[in-house]
C-alpha positions in Angstrom: 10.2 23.0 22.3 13.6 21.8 20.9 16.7 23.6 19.9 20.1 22.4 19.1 23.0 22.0 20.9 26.8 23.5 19.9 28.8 21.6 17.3 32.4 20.8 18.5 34.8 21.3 16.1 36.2 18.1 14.6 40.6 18.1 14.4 41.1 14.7 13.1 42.5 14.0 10.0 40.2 12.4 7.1 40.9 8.7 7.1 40.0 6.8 3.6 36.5 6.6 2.5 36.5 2.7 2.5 38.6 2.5 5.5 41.4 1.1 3.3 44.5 4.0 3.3 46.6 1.7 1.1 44.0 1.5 -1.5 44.6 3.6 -4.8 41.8 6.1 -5.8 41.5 9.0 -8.3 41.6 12.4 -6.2 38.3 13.9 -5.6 39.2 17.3 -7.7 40.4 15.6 -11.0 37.1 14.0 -11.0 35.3 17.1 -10.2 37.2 19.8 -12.7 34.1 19.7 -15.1 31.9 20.6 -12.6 30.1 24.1 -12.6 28.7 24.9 -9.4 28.5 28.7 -8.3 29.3 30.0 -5.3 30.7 28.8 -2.3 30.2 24.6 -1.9 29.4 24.5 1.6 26.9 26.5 1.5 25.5 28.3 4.8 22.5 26.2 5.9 22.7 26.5 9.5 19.5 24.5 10.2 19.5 21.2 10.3 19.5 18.2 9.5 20.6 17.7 13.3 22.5 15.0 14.9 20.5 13.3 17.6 22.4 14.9 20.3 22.1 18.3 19.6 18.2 17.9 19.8 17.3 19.7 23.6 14.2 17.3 24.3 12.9 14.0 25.5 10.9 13.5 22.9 13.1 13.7 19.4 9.5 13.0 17.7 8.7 16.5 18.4 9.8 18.3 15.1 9.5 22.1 14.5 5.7 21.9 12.7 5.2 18.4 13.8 5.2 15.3 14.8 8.7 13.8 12.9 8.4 9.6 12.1 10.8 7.8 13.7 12.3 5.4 11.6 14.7 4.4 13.5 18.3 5.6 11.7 16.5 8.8 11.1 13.7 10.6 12.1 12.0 12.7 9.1 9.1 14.9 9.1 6.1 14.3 7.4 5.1 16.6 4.4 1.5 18.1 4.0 -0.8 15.6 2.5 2.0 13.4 2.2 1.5 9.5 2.2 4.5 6.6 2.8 5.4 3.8 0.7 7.6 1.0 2.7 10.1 -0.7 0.1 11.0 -3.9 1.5 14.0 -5.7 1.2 14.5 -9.5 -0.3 15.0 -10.7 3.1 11.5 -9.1 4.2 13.1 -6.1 6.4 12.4 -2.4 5.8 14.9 -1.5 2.7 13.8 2.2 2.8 10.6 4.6 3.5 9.3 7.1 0.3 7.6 10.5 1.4 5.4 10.4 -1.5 3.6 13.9 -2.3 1.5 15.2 -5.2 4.4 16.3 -7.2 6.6 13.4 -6.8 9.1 11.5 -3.9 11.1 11.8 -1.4 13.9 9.4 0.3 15.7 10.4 3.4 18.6 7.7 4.1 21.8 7.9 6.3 25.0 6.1 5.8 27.8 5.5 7.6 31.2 8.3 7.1 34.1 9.0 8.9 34.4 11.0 11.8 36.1 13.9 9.1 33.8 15.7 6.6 34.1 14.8 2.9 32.0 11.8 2.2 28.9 13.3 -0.1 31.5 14.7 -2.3 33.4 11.9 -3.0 29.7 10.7 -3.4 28.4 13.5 -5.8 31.0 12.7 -8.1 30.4 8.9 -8.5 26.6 9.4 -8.8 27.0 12.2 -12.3 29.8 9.5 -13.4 27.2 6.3 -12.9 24.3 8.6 -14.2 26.7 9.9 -17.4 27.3 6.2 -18.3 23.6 5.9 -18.8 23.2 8.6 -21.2 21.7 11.2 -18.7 22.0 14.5 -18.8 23.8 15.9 -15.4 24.6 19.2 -14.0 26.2 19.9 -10.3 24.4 23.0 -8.4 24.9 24.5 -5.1 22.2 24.1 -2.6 21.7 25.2 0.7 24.2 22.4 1.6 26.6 22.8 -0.8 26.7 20.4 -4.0 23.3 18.9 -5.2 23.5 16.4 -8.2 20.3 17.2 -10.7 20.2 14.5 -13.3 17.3 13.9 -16.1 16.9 10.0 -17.2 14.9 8.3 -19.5 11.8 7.8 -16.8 12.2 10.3 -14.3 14.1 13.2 -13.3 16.3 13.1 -10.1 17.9 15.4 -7.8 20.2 14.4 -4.9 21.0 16.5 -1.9 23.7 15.2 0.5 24.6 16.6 4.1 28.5 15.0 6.1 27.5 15.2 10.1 29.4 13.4 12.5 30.3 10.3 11.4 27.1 9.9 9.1 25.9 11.2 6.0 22.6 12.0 5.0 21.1 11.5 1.3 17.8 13.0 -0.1 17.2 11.5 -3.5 14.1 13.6 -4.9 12.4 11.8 -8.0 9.3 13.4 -10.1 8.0 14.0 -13.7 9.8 15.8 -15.9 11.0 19.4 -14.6 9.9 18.2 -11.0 13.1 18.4 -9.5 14.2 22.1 -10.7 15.8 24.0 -7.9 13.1 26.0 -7.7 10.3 23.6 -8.0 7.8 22.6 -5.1 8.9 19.5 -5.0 12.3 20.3 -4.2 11.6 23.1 -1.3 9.2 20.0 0.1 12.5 18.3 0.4 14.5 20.7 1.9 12.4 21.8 4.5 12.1 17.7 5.5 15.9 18.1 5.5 16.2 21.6 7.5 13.7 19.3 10.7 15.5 16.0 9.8 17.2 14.3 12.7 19.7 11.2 12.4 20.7 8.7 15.2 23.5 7.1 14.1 24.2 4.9 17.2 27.1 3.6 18.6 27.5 0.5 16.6 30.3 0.0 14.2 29.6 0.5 10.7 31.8 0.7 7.8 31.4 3.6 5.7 28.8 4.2 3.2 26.5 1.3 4.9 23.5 2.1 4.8 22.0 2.8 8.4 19.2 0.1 9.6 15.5 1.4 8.8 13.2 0.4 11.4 9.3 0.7 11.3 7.2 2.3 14.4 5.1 -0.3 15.7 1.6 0.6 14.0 3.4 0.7 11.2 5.0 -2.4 10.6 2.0 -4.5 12.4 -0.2 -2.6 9.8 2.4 -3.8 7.1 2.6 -7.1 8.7 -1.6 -7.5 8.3 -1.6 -6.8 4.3 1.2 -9.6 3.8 -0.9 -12.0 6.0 -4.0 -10.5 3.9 -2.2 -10.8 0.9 -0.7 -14.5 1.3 -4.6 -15.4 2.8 -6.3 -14.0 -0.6 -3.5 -16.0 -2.9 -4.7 -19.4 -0.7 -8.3 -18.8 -1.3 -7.3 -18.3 -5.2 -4.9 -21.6 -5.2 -7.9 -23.3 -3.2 -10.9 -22.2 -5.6 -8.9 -23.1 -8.4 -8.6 -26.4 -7.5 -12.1 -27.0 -6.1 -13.2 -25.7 -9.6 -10.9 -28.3 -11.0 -12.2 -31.4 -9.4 -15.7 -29.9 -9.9 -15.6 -30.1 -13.5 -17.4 -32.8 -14.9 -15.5 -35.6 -16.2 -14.6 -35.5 -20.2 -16.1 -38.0 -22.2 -14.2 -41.1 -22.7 -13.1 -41.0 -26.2 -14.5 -43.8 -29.1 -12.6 -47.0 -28.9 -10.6 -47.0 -32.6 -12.4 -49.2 -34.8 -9.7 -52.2 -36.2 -8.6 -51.9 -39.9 -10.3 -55.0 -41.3 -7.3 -57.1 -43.2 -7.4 -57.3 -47.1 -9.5 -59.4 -48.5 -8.2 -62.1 -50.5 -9.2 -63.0 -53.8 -8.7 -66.7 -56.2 -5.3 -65.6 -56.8 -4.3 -64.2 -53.5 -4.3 -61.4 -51.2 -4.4 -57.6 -52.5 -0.9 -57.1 -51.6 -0.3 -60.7 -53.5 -2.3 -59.7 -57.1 0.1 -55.9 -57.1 2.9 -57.8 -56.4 2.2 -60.6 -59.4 
């Protein structure tokens, strides 16, 4: 069994969402004036997602229908029927993990934030500004958590759902087919019920805000991931190898005809060809 433990109220004052106080921003509110979201912006969730010490169990895993996967920065449940797709950074880490289901996927991340509340709306309002500049259509709602960002793009509609917990921030980025990622839509109570079991370690390791916190694979997982790269670099040698086997295989071409000399003009009692045009 787990529970969760009592928040503690938090008195200090909001510092500045890059750390920077001196730096000049546009206030939150002017940016937000457009938005219609009903009701109040908080919402009244009261589940989770939970902060890893509020969980009342030695085994975080243990989620409330389930076994939760521990990737490391957070630990997310996995959804009925649900499969994962690792996305892999440049440098060959673990970039982030998809939840994918039959009616589209899921992306539980958390970030660094203050120690103060505030972060996802400051981040709300940059995502519908980034996604208006692409021509998408946006609309702010209120969620169980307060502000959720639906957005419809040229590929794929989106819908972001954002949670401030002490000093992190969680973001759920839900991406399906066209009217996948209605409020009322499966694919979007699949996400918030991963959210309501969600738990995030954040660690006691500096970070500046809005980092990203580190993904890391269980074990099974990343030496399963760690066998199809081998697999996958051993089936490109055997190509690169039968190619050139094939190559040197190959009988030789045929040399080609040596070029037959131009026999010179032939030169008559008054000269050479070239000698009678020129007379």
């Amino acid at each position: 069994m787990f529970g969760r433990k009592k928040k503690t109220d938090v008195d200090e004052e909001p510092t500045s969402f890059f750390g920077d106080e001196n730096d000049e921003s546009v206030e939150i509110d002017e940016v937000e004036d457009d938005f219609d979201v009903a009701g109040d912006e908080f919402g009244d969730e009261s589940e989770g997602p939970y902060d890893i010490t509020e969980i009342d169990s030695d085994d975080p895993t243990a989620g409330r229908d389930g076994q939760r996967l521990d990737l490391g920065s957070v630990l997310v449940p996995m959804p009925t029927g649900g499969q994962l797709q690792v996305e892999m950074a440049p440098n060959g880490s673990p970039q982030a993990v998809h939840l994918v289901t039959e009616y589209g996927r899921i992306t539980v991340a958390a970030y660094a934030a203050p120690k103060s509340p505030g972060q996802w709306r400051e981040v709300v309002a940059e995502l519908a500004q980034s996604l208006r500049d692409d021509n998408s259509a946006v609309s702010v709602e209120n969620g169980p958590w307060g502000r959720e960002l639906a957005a419809v793009t040229a590929n794929m509609d989106l819908r972001f759902i954002g949670v401030d917990g002490p000093r992190w921030m969680v973001r759920c980025v839900v991406a399906g087919p066209s009217g996948s990622t209605a409020a009322n839509a499966p694919l979007v109570a699949i996400a918030r019920d991963i959210l309501r079991d969600t738990v995030v370690n954040r660690g006691s390791e500096p970070h500046p805000v809005r980092t990203p916190l580190p993904v890391v694979l269980p074990q099974v997982l990343a030496e399963q991931l760690a066998a199809a790269h081998e697999q996958q670099l051993a089936a490109a040698q055997q190509q690169q190898v039968a190619a050139q086997q094939q190559q040197q295989s190959a009988p030789p071409a045929p040399p080609a005809p040596p070029a037959r000399p131009t026999p010179p003009p032939r030169s008559g009692e008054s000269g050479s060809a070239m000698q009678q045009l020129g007379q």
